[in-house]
ZAMAR-134012 format. One record per residue (C-alpha): residue number from 0; residue in three letters; chain; x, y, z. Coordinates in Angstrom, 1 decimal. Each point is the difference from the previous one (the first is absolute). Layout:
# residues N
+-----+-----+-------+--------+--------+--------+
|   n | res | chain |     px |     py |     pz |
+-----+-----+-------+--------+--------+--------+
| NUM | ALA |     A |      X |      Y |      Z |
...
+-----+-----+-------+--------+--------+--------+
***
This chain:
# residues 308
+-----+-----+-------+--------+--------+--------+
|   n | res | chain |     px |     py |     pz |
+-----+-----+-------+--------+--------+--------+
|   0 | UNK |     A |    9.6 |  -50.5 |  139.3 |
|   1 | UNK |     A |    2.0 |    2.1 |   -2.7 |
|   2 | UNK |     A |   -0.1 |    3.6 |    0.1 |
|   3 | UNK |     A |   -1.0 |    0.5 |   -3.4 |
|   4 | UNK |     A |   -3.3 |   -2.6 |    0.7 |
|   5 | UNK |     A |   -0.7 |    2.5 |    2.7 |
|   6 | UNK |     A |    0.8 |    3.1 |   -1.3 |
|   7 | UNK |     A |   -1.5 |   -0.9 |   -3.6 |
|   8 | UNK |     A |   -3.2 |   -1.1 |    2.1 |
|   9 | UNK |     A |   -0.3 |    2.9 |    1.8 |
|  10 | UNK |     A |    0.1 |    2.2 |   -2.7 |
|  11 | UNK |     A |   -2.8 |   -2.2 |   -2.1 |
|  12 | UNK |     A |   -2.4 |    0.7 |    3.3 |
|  13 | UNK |     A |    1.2 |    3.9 |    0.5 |
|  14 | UNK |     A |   -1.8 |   -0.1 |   -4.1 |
|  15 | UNK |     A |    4.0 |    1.5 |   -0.3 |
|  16 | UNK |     A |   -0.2 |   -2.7 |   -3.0 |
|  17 | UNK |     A |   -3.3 |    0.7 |   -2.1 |
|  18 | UNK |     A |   -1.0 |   -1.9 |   -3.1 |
|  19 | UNK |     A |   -0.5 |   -4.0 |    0.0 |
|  20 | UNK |     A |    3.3 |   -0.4 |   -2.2 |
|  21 | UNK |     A |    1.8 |    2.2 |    2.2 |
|  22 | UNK |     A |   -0.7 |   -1.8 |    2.8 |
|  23 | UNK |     A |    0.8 |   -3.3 |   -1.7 |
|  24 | UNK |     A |    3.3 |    1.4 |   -1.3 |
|  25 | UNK |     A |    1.2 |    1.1 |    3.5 |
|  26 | UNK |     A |   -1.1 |   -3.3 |    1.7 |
|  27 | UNK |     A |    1.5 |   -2.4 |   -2.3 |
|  28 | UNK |     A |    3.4 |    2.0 |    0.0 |
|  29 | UNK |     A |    0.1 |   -0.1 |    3.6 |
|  30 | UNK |     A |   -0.6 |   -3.9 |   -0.3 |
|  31 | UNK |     A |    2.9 |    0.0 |   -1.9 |
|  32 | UNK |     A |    2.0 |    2.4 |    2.2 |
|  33 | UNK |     A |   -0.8 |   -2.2 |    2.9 |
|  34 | UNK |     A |    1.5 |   -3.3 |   -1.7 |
|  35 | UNK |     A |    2.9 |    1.3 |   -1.1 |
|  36 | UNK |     A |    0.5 |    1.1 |    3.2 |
|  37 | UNK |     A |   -1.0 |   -3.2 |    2.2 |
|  38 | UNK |     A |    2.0 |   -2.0 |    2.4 |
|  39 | UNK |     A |   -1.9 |   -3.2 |   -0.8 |
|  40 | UNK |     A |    2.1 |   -3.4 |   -0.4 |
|  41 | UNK |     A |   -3.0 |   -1.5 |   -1.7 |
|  42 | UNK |     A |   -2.5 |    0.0 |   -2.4 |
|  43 | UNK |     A |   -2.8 |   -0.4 |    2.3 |
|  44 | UNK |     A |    1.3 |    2.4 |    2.5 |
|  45 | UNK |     A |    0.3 |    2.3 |   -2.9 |
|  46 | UNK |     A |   -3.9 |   -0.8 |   -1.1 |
|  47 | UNK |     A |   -0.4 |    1.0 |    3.8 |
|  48 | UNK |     A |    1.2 |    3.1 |   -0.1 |
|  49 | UNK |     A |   -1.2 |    0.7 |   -3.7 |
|  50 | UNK |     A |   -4.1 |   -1.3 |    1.4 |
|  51 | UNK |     A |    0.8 |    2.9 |    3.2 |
|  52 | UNK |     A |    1.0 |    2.2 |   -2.3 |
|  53 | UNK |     A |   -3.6 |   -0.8 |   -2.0 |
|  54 | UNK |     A |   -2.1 |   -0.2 |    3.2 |
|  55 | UNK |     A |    1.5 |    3.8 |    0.6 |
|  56 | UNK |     A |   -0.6 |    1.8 |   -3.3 |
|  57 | UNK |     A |   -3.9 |   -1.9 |   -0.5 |
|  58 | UNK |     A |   -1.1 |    1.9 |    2.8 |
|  59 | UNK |     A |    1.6 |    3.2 |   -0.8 |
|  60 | UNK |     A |   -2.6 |    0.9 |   -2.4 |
|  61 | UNK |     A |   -3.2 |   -2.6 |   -0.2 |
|  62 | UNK |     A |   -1.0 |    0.7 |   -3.7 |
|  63 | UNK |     A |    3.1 |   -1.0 |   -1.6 |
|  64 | UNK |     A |    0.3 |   -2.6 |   -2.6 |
|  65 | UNK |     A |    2.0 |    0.4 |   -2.1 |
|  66 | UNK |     A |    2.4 |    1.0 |    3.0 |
|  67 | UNK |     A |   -1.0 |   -3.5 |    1.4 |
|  68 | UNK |     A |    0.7 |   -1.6 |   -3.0 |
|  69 | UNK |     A |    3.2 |    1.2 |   -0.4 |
|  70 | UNK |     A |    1.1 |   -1.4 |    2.8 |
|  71 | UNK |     A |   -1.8 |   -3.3 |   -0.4 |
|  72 | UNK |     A |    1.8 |    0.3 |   -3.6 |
|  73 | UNK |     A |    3.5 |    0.1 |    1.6 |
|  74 | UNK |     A |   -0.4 |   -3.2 |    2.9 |
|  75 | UNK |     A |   -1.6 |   -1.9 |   -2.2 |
|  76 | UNK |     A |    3.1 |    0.4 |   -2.5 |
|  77 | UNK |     A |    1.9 |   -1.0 |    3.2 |
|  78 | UNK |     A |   -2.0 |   -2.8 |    0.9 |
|  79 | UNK |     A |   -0.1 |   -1.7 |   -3.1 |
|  80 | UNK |     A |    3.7 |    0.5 |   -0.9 |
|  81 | UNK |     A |    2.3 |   -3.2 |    0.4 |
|  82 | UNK |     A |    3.0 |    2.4 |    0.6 |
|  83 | UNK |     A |    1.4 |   -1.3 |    3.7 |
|  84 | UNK |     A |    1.9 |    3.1 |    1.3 |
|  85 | UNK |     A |   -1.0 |    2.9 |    1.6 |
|  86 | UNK |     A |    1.8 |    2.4 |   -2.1 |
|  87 | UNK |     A |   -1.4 |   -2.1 |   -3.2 |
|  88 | UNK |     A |   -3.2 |    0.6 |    1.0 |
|  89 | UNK |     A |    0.4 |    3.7 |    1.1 |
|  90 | UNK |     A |    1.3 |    0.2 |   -3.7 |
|  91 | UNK |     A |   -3.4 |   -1.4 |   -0.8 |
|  92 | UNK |     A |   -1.5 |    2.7 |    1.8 |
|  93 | UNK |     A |    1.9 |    2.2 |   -2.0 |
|  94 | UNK |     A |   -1.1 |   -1.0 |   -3.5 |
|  95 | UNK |     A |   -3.6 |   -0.5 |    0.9 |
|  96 | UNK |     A |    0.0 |    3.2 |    1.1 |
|  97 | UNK |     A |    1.4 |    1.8 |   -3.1 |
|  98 | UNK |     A |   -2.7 |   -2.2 |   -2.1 |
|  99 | UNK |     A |   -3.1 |    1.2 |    2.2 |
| 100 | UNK |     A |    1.5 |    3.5 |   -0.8 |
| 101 | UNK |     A |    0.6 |    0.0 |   -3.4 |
| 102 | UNK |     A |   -3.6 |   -1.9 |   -0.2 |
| 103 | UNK |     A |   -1.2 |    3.0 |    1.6 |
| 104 | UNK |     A |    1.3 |    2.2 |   -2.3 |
| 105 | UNK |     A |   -1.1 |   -1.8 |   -3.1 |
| 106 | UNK |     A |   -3.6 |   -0.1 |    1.1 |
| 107 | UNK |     A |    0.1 |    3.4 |    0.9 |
| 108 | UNK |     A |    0.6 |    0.8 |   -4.0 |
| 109 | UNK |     A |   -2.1 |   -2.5 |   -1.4 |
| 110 | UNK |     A |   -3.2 |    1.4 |    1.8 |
| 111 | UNK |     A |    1.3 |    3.4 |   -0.8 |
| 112 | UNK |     A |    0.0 |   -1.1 |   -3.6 |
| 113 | UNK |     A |   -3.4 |   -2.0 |    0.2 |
| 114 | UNK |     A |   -1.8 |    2.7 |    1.8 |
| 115 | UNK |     A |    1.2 |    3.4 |   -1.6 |
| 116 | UNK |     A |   -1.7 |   -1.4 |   -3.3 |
| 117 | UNK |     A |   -3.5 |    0.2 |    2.3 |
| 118 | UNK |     A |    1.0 |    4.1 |   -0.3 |
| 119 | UNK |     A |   -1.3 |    1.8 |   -3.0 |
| 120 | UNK |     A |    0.5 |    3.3 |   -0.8 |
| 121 | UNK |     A |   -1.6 |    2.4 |    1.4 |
| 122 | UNK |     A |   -1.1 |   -2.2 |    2.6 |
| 123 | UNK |     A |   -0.8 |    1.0 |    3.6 |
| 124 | UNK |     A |    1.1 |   -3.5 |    2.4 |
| 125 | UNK |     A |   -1.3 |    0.7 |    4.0 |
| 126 | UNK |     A |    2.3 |   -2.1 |    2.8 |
| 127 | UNK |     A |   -0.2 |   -0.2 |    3.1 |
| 128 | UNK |     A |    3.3 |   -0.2 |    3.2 |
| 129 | UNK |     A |    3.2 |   -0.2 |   -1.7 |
| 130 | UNK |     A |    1.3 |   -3.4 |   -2.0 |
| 131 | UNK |     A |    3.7 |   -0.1 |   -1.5 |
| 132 | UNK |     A |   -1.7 |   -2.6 |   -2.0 |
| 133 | UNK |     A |   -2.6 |    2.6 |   -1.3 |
| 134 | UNK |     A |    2.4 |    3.1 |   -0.4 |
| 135 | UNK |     A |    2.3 |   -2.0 |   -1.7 |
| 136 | UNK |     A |   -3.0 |   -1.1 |   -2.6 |
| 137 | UNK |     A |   -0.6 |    3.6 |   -0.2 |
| 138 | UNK |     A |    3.3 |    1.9 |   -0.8 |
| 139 | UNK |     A |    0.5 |   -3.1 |   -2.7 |
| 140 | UNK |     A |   -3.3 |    1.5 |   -1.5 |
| 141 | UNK |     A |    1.3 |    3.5 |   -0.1 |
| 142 | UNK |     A |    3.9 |   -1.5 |   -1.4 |
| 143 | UNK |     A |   -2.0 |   -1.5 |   -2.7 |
| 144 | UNK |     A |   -1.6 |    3.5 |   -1.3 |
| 145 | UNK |     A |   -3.7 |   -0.6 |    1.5 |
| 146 | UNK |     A |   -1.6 |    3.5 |    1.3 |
| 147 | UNK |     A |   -2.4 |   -0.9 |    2.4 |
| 148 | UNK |     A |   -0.7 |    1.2 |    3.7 |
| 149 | UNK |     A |    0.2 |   -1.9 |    3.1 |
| 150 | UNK |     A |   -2.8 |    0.6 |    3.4 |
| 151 | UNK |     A |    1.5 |   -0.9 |    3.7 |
| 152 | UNK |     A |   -1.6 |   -0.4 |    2.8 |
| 153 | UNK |     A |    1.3 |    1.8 |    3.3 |
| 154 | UNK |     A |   -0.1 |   -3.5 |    1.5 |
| 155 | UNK |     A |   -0.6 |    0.6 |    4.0 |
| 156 | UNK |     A |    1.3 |    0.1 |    2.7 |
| 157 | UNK |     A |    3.5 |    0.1 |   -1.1 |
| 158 | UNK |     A |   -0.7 |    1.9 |   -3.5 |
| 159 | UNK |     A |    2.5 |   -2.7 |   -2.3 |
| 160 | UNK |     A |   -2.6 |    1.1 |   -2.8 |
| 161 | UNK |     A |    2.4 |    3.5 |    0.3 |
| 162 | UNK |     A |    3.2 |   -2.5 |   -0.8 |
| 163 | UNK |     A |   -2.0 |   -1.2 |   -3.3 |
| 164 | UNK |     A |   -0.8 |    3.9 |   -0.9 |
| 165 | UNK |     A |    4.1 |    1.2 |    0.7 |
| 166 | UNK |     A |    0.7 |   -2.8 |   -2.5 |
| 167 | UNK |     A |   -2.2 |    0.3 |   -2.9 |
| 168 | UNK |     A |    0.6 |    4.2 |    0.4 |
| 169 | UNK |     A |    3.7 |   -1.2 |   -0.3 |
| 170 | UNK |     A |   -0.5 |   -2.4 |   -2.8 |
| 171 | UNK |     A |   -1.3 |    3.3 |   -1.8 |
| 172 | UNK |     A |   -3.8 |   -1.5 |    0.2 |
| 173 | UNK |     A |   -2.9 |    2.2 |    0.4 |
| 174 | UNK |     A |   -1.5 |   -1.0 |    3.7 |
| 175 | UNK |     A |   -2.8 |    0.6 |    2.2 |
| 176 | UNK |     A |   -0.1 |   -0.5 |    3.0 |
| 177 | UNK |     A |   -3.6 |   -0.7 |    2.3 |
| 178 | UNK |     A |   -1.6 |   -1.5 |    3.3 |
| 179 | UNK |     A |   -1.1 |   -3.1 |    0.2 |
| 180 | UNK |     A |   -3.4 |    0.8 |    0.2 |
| 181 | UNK |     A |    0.0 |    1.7 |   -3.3 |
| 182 | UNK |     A |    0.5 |   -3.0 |   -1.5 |
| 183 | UNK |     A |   -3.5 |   -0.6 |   -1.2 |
| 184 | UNK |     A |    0.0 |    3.3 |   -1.3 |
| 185 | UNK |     A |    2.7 |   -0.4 |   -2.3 |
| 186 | UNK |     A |   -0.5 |   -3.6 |   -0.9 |
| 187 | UNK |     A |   -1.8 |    0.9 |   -3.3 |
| 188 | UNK |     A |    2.4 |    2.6 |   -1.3 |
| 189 | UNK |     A |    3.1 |   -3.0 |    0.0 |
| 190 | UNK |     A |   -0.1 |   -2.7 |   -2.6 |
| 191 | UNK |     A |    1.8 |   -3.1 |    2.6 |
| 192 | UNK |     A |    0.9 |   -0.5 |    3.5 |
| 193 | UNK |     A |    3.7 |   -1.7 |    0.8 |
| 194 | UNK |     A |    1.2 |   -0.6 |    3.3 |
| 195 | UNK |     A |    2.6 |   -2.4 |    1.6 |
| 196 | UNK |     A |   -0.1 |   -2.7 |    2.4 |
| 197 | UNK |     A |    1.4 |   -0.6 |    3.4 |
| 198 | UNK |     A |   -1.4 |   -3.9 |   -0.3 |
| 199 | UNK |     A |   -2.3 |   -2.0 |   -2.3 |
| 200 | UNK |     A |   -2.1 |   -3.0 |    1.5 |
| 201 | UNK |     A |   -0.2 |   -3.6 |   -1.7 |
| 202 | UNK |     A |   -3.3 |    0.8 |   -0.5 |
| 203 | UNK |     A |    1.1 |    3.4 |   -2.2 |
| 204 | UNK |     A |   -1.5 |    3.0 |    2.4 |
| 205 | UNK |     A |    2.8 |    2.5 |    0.7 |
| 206 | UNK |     A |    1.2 |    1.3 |    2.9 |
| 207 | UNK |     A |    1.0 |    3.9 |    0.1 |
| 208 | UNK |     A |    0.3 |    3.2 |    1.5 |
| 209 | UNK |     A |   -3.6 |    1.2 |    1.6 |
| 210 | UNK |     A |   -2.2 |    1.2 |   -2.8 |
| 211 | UNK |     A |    1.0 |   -1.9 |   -2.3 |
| 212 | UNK |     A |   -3.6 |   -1.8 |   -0.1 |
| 213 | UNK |     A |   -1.1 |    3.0 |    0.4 |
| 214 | UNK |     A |    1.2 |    0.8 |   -3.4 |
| 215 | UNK |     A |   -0.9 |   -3.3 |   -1.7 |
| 216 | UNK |     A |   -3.6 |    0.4 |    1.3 |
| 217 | UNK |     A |   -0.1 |    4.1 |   -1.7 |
| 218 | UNK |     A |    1.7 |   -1.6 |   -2.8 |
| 219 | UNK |     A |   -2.5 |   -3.1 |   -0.7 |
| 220 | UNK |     A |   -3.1 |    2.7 |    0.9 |
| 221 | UNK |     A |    1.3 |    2.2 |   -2.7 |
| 222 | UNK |     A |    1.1 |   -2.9 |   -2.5 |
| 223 | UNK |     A |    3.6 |    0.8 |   -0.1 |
| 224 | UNK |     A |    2.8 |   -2.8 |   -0.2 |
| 225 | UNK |     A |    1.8 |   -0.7 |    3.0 |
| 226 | UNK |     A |    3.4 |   -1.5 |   -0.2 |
| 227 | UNK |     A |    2.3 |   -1.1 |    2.2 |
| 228 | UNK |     A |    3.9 |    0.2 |   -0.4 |
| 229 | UNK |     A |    1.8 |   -2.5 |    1.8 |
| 230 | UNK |     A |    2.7 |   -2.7 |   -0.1 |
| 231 | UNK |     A |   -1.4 |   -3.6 |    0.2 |
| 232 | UNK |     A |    2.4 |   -0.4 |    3.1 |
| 233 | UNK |     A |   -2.3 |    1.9 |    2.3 |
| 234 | UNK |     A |   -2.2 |   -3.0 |    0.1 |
| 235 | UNK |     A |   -0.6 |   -1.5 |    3.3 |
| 236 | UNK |     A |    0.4 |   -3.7 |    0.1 |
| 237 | UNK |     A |   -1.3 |   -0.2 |    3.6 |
| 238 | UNK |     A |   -3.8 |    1.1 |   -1.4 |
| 239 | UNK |     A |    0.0 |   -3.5 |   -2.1 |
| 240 | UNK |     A |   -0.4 |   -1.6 |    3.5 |
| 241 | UNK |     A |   -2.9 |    2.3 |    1.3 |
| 242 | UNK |     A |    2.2 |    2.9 |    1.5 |
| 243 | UNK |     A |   -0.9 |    3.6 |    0.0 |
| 244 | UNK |     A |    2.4 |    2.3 |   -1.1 |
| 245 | UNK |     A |    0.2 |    2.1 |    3.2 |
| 246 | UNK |     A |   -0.8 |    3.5 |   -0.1 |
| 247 | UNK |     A |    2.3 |    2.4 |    2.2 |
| 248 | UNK |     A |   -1.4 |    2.5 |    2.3 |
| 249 | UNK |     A |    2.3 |    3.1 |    0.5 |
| 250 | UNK |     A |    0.2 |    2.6 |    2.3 |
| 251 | UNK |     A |   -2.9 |    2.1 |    0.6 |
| 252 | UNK |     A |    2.5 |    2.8 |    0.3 |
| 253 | UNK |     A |    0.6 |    0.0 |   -3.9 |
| 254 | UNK |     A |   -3.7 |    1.1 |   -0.1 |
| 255 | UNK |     A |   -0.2 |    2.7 |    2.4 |
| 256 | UNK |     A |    3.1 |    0.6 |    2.2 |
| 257 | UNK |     A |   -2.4 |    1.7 |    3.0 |
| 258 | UNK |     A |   -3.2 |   -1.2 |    0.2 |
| 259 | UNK |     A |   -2.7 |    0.6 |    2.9 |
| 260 | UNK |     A |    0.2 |   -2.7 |    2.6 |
| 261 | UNK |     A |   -2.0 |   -2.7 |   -0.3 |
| 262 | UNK |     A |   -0.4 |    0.4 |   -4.0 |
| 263 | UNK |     A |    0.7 |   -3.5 |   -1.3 |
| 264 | UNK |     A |    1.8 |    0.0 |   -3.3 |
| 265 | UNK |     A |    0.6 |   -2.9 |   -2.6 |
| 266 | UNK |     A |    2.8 |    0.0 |   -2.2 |
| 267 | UNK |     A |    0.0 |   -3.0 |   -2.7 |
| 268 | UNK |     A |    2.6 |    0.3 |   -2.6 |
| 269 | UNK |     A |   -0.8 |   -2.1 |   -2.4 |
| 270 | UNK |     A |   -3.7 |   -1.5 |   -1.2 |
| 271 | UNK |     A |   -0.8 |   -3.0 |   -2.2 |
| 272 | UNK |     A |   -1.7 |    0.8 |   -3.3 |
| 273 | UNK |     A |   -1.4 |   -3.1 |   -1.6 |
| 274 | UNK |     A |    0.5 |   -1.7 |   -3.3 |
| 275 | UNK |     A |   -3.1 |    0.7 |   -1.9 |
| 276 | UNK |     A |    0.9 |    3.7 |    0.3 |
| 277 | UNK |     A |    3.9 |    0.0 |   -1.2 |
| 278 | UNK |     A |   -0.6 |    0.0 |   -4.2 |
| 279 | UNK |     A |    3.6 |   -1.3 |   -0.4 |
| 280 | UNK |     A |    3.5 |   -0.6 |    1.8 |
| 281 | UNK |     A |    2.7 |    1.4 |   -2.0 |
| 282 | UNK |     A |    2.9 |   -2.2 |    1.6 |
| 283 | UNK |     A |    3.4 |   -1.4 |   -2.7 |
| 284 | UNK |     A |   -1.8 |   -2.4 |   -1.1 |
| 285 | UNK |     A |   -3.1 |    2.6 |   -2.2 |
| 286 | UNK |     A |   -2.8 |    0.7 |    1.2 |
| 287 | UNK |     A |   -2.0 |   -3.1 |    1.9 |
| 288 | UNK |     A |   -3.4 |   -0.4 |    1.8 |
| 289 | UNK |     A |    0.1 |   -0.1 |    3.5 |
| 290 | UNK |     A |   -1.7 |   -3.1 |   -0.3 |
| 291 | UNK |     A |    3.0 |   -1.9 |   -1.3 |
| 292 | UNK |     A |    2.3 |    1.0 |    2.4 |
| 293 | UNK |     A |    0.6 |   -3.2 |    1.7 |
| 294 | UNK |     A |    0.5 |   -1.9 |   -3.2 |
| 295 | UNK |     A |    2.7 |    2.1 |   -0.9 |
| 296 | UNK |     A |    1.8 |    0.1 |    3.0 |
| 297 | UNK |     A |    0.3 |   -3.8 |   -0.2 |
| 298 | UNK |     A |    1.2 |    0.3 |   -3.8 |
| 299 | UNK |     A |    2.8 |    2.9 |    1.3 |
| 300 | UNK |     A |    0.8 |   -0.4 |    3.3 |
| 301 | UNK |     A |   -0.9 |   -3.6 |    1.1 |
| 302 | UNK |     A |    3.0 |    0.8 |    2.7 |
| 303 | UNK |     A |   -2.4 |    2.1 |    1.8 |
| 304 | UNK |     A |   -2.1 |   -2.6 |    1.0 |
| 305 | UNK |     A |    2.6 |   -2.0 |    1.9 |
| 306 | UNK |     A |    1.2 |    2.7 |    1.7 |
| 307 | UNK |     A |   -3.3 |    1.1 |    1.6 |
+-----+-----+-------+--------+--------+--------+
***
């Protein structure tokens, strides 16, 4: 196995590489690492070492989409080119990954665009855990003129709600920061909800860091719109044939590093919030119902169905 498979897995599990497009960037470039760097004779025993590579990063971090389909993005490329040499296809591997990049990067401005025009002024928006999706969507706000303030969540155990708060401080945005219990509380003093997505199901619930339904169900109690900000590529193909989108358990030690023995901790880090809770996803394509999530993913990305 490559170094950089290894290494770049490792570093995905350590949480050394936060944020669901982080984690997709770093896989698929060490995909690409790895083929220019094989020793295979062959296009299968390149599709070998390129489903290893796969098997290795997938279990690096278990709620990863858009990571996964990154990956599934570059060997299908491979699978379905009629190039016959290995260093054709490892050019293949090249271009494919430069497109899944630059398609990252375009979606990241078009929900930017679409969602910033959600902001009013004087506005107060509440989030919760950190999303370069949503932070992005934010400072494009406050480039455009809009004065409006932004709420964060601390987001325990490992505080990422603190990465959201450094940012929007440094973006020159007037933030508050609060626990995750006081969410409730300040439900009715913020006018919408956004928060990102580590996965969305065929059937359109959203996978996230915990709390997140914890927020949607304050926000539906107290009649304020909850949106989510996501690219349509963190949809999971495997739930269209009945699969659950796992749900990682980390280290209890994230929680409390010294406990009393015998004290049994749980340490979920994500939760599933369902569809009839999310008022709208903001992805590149406007603003859709969860509902018709699956429709469009055929229309877009009918690749990501053969790939599964």
């Amino acid at each position: 196995m490559h170094e950089s498979i290894l290494g770049t897995a490792e570093r995905i599990r350590r949480l050394e590489v936060q944020g669901a497009r982080n984690v997709a960037i770093a896989a698929i470039k060490a995909v690409e690492e790895a083929a220019r760097e094989s020793k295979a004779k062959r296009k299968e025993n390149l599709l070998h070492e390129l489903s290893e590579a796969k098997e290795v990063l997938f279990v690096s971090r278990a709620t990863e989409p858009l990571m996964r389909n990154a990956i599934r993005y570059v060997i299908h490329a491979v699978e379905s080119s009629d190039k016959k040499t290995v260093s054709e296809l490892v050019t293949v591997v090249s271009q494919v990954t430069e497109q899944f990049l630059e398609r990252l990067e375009r979606s990241k401005e078009k929900i930017a665009a679409v969602g910033s025009k959600r902001i009013l002024n004087h506005s107060r928006v509440l989030t919760h855990c950190h999303s370069s999706t949503v932070t992005n969507m934010l400072r494009k706000a406050k480039l455009d003129g809009k004065s409006f303030e932004v709420v964060c969540t601390e987001s325990r155990p490992v505080f990422q709600g603190r990465i959201t708060a450094k940012e929007m401080l440094d973006a020159g945005i007037k933030t508050t920061l609060i626990v995750d219990s006081a969410v409730r509380h300040f439900m009715n003093e913020v006018d919408f909800v956004v928060v990102g997505a580590d996965a969305i199901t065929s059937e359109g619930n959203v996978i996230n860091k915990i709390g997140t339904s914890m927020v949607a169900l304050a926000a539906k109690e107290a009649r304020t719109p909850f949106y989510v900000a996501s690219e349509l590529l963190k949809f999971d193909p495997a739930t269209i044939h009945g699969d659950y989108e796992r749900i990682e358990e980390r280290s209890p030690n994230e929680v409390w590093a010294d406990p009393p023995h015998g004290l049994i901790i749980r340490n979920p880090a994500f939760d599933v919030t369902r569809r009839e809770f999310i008022h709208g996803i903001i992805c590149e394509e406007g603003i859709i119902s969860p509902h018709s999530i699956n429709e469009l993913m055929n229309r877009k990305h009918p690749w990501i169905f053969e790939a599964t």
